[in-house]
C-alpha positions as CSV (number, residue, x, y, z in Angstrom):
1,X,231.5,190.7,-72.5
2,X,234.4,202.2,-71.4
3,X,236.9,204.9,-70.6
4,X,236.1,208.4,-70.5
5,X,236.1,210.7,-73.7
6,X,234.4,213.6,-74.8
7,X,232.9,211.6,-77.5
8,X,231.3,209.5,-75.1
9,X,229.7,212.1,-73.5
10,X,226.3,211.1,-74.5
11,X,223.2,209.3,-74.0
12,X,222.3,206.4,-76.3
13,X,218.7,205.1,-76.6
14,X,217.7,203.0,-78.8
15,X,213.9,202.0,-80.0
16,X,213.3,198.5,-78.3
17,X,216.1,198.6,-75.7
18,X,214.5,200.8,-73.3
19,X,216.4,199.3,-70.7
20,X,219.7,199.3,-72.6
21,X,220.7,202.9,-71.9
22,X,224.4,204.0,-72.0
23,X,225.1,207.2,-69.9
24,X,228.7,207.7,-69.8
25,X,227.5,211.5,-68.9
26,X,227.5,210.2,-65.5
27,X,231.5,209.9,-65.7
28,X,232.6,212.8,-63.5
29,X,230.0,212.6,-61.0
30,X,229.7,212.0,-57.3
31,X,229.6,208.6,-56.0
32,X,226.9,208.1,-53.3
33,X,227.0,205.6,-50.1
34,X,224.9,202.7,-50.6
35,X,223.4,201.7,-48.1
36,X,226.1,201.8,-45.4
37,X,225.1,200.1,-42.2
38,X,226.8,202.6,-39.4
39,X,226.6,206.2,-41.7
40,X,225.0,207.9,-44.2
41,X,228.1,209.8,-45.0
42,X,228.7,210.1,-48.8
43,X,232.7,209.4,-49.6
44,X,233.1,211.8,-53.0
45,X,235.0,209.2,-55.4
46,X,236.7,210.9,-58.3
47,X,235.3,209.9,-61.4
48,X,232.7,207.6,-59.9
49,X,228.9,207.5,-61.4
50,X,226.2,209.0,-59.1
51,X,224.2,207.1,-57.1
52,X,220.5,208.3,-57.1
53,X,219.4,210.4,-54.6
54,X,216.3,208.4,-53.9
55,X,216.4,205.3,-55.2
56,X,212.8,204.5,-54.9
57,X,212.5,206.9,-58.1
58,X,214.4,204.4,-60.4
59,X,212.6,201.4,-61.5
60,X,215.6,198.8,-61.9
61,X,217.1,199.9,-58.8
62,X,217.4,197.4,-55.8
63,X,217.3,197.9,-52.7
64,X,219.5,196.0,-50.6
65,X,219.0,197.1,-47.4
66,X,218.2,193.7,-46.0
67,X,221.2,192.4,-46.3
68,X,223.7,192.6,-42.9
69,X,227.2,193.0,-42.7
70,X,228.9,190.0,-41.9
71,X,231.8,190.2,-39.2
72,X,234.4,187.3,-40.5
73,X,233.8,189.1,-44.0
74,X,234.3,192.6,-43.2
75,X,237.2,191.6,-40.8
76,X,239.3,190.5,-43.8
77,X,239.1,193.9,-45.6
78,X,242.3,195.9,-45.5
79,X,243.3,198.6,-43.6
80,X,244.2,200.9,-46.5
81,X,240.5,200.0,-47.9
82,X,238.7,200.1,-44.8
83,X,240.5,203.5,-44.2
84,X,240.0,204.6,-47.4
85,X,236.0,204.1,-47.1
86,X,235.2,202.9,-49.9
87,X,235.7,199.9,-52.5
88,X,235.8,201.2,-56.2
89,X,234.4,198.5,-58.8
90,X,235.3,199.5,-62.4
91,X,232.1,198.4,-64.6
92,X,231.4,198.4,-68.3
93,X,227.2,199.5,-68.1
94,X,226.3,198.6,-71.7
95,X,225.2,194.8,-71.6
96,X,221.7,194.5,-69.9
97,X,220.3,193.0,-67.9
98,X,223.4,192.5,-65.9
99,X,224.9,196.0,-66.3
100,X,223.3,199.2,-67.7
101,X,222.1,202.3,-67.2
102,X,218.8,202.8,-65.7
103,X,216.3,205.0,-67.8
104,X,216.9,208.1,-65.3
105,X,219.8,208.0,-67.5
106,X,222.8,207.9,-65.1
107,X,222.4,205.3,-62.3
108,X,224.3,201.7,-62.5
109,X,221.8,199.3,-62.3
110,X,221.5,195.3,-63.1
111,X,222.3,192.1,-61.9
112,X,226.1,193.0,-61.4
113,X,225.4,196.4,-59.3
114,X,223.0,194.2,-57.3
115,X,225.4,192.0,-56.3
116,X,228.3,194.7,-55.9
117,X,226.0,197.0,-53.3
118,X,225.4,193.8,-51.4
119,X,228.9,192.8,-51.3
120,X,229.4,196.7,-49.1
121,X,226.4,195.6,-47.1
122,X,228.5,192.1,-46.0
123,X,231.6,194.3,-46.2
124,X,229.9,197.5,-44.1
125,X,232.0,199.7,-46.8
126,X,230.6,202.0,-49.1
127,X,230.5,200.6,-52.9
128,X,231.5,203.3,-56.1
129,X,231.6,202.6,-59.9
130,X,233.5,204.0,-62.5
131,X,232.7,203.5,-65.9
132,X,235.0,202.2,-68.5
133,X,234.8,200.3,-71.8
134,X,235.3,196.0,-71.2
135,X,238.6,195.9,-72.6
136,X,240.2,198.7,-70.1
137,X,239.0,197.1,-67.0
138,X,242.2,195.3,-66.4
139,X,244.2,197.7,-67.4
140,X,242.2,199.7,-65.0
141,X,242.8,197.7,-62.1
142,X,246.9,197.1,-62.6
143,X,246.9,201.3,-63.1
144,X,245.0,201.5,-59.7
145,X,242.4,203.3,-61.1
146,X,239.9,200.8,-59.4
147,X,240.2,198.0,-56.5
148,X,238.2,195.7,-58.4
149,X,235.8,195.1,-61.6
150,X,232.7,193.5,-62.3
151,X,231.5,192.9,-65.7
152,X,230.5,189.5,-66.9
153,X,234.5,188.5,-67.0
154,X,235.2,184.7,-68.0
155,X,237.8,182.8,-66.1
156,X,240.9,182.5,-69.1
157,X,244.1,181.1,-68.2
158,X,245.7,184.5,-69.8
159,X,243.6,186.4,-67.1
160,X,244.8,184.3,-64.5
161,X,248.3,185.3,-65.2
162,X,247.5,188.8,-65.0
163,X,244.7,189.1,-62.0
164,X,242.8,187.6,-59.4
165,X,239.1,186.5,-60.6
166,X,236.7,185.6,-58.0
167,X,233.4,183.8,-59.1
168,X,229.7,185.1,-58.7
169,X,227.5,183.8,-61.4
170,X,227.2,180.6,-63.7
171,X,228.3,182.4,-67.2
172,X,227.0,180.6,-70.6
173,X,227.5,182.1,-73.9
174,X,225.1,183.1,-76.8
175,X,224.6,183.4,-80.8
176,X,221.8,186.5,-81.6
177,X,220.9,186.2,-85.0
178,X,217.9,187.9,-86.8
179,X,214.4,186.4,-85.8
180,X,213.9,183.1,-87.7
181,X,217.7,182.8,-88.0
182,X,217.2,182.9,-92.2
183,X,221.6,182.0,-92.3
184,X,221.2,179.3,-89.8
185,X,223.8,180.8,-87.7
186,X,225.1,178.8,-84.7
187,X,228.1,177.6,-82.6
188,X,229.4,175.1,-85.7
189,X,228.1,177.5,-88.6
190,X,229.8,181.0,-88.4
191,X,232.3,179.8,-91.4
192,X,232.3,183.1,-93.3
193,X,230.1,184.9,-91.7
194,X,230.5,188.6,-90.2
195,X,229.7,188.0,-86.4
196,X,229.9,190.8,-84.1
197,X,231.9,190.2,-80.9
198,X,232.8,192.2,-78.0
199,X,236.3,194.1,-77.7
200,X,238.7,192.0,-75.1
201,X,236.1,189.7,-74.5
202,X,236.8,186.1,-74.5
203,X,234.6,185.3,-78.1
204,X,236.9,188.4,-79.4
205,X,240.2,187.3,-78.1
206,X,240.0,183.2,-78.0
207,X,236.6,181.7,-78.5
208,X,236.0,183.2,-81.9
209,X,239.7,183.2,-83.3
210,X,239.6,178.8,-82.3
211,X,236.4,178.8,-84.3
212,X,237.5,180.6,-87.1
213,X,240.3,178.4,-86.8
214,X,238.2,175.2,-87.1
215,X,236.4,176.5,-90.1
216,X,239.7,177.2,-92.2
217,X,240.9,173.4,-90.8
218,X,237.9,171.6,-92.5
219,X,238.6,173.4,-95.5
220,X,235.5,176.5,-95.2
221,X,236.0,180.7,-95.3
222,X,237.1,182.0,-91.9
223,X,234.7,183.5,-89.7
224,X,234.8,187.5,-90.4
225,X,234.9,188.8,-86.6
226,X,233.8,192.5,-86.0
227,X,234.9,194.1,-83.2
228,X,232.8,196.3,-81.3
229,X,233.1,198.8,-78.4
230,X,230.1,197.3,-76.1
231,X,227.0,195.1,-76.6
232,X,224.8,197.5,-77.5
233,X,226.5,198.4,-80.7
234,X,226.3,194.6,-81.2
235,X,222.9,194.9,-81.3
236,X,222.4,198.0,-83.5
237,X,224.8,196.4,-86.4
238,X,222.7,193.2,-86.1
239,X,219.1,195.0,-86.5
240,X,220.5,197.0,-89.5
241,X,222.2,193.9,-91.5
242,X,226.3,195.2,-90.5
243,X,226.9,192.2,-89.6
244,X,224.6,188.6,-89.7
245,X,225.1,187.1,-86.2
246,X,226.1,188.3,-82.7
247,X,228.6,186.3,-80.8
248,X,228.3,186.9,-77.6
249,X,226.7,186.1,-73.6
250,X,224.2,183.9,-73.5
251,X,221.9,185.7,-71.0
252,X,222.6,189.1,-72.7
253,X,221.7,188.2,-76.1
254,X,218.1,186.7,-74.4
255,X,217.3,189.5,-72.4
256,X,218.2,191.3,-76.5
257,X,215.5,189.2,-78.1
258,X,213.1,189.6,-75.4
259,X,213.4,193.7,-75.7
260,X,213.2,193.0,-79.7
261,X,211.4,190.2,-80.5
262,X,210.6,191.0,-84.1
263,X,214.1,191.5,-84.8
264,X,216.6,189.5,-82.3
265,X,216.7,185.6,-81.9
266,X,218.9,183.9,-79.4
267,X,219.8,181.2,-82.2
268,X,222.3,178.8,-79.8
269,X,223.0,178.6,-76.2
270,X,226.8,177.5,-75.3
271,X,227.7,176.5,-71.6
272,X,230.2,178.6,-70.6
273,X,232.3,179.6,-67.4
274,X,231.8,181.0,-63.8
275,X,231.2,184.7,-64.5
276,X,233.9,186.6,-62.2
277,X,235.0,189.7,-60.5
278,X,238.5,190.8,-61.1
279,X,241.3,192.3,-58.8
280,X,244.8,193.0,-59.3
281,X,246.8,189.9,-59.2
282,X,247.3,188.4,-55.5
283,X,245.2,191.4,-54.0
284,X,244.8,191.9,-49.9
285,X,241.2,192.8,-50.9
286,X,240.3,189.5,-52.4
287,X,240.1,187.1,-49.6
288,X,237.3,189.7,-48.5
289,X,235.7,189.3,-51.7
290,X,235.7,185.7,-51.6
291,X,234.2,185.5,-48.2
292,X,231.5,188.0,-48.7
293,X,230.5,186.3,-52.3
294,X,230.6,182.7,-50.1
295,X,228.6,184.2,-47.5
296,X,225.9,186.1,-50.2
297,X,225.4,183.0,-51.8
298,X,223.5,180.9,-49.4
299,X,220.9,184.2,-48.6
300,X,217.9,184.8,-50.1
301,X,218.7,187.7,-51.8
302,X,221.4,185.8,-54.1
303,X,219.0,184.1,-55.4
304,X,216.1,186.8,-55.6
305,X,218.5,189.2,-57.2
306,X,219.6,186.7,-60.2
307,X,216.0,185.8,-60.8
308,X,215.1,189.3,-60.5
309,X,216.9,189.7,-63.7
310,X,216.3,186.0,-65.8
311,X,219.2,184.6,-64.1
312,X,218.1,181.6,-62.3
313,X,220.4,179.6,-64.5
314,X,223.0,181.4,-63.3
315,X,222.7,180.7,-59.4
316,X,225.7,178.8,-57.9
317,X,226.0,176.8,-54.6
318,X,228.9,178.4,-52.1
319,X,231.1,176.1,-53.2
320,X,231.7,176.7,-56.5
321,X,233.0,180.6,-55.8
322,X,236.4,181.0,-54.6
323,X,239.6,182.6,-56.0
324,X,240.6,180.7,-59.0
325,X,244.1,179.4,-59.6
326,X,242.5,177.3,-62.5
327,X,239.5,177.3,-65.2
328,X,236.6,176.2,-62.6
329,X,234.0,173.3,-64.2
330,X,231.2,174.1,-62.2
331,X,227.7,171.7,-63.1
332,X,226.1,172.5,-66.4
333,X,222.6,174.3,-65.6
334,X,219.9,173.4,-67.0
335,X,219.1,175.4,-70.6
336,X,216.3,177.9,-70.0
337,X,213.5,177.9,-73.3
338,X,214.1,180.5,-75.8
């Protein structure tokens, strides 16, 4: 932009991404209500990660408790879902500041669990995670293992095909180079360079193959892509010289330099697509989703949760979320200082 195994049974914490903590030790757990408007019943979700018992104790934990359910919203989700309690987002919690691990060392926290917990609020259902690497979210969702995903997903036409993506965010993407950029990395100058890039994420799977592409067309070395499980391997290979550039979102790669600034640069900033929640393809649960994203959008807590988490870039007028049958074009934001 992390399925369970017992070698990812561990806590990663690396020196100047304090915030950037992968926990998949919480895989197992209990999933905890959040916030539900009528109960405080906890619905035990198989595999889910555990909310925090008092969420006051975790710093990057917000509270959404504000928020009201909506009634044309939470009319729209199905029977089996509003029977079954509970809507269960499959999440990939290694990209900060959008979705990670909060230093307690096994609550979901960032942008993206934000805006899921307030989607139950609007909903009046109860809200789980399960954690999973990026590029087994959709294979999550057609295997039923989740009713939906959030995890920084672009809008492809190959996605389309496969599943329903409802918008949230303004998505952009990003080049992290070493401070000073000494290779002058950017969008038009990876020719033969390694550049890391997420597993089954869009720079993996098209963005970086068409500019490797280019760069063999105009007669220059072919980009050398690397592969990596989750952004903050990304980050580790850059600060120890595996690879010279990161290739990857623009917002994640910022919040990077800012936890590193003596050895991260966000080198280029590339407008992007609508970041998106996936469903399986032609869902009943979607049109739920899409109302209760509409409706978030024009509170204040949209907006205080994306700023919240230097996303004001990424804030998006009502409009501009929906179901998408196509790549949506929404306006170009404008580009935040490095």
């Amino acid at each position: 932009m992390k399925l369970k195994n017992s070698n990812n049974r561990r806590l990663v914490l690396s020196a100047g991404f304090a915030a950037v903590v992968l926990a998949l030790t919480a895989c197992g757990g209990t999933a905890a209500s959040t916030e539900p408007s009528e109960s405080n019943k906890r619905i035990e979700v198989e595999g889910a990660m555990p909310e925090p018992a008092d969420p006051s104790t975790v710093k990057e934990y917000t509270s959404v408790a504000s928020i009201k359910s909506d009634a044309t919203a939470a009319s729209l989700v199905p029977k089996k879902i509003r029977d079954k309690g509970v809507i269960v987002f499959g999440v990939s919690p290694t990209a900060a500041p959008t979705t990670f691990v909060s230093t307690d060392g096994h609550s979901y926290v960032g942008m993206n669990a934000d805006i899921s917990r307030a989607l139950g609020r609007i909903l009046d259902i109860q809200i789980s995670h399960k954690s999973t690497t990026f590029d087994a979210l959709i294979p999550g969702l057609q295997a039923k293992r989740f009713d939906a995903a959030i995890a920084d997903m672009g809008v492809t036409l190959p996605r389309l095909e496969v599943i329903d993506l409802v918008g949230y965010a303004r998505g952009g993407f990003g080049i992290a180079t070493k401070v000073g950029n000494p290779l002058n990395i950017g969008e038009k100058t990876m020719c033969g360079h390694k550049v890391a890039v997420t597993l089954g994420s869009t720079q993996a799977v098209t963005k970086g193959p068409a500019y490797s592409a280019e760069c063999e067309a105009n007669g220059k070395p072919a980009i050398n892509l690397i592969s990596v499980p989750n952004q903050q391997e990304m980050y580790l290979q850059l600060r120890s010289g595996q690879v010279d550039a990161a290739y990857t979102d623009a917002v994640g790669a910022g919040w990077a330099a800012k936890q590193n600034p003596n050895e991260v640069e966000l080198g280029a900033r590339i407008p992007g697509t609508v970041l998106s929640m996936a469903l399986p393809k032609d869902s009943e649960l979607t049109p739920a989703v899409v109302a209760a994203i509409k409706h978030f959008s024009t509170l204040p807590e949209y907006k205080e949760i994306l700023t919240k988490w230097g996303m004001e870039s990424a804030i998006l007028d009502a409009k501009y979320l929906d179901s998408y049958k196509e790549i949506p074009s929404p306006p170009l934001a404008p580009q935040p200082a490095k």
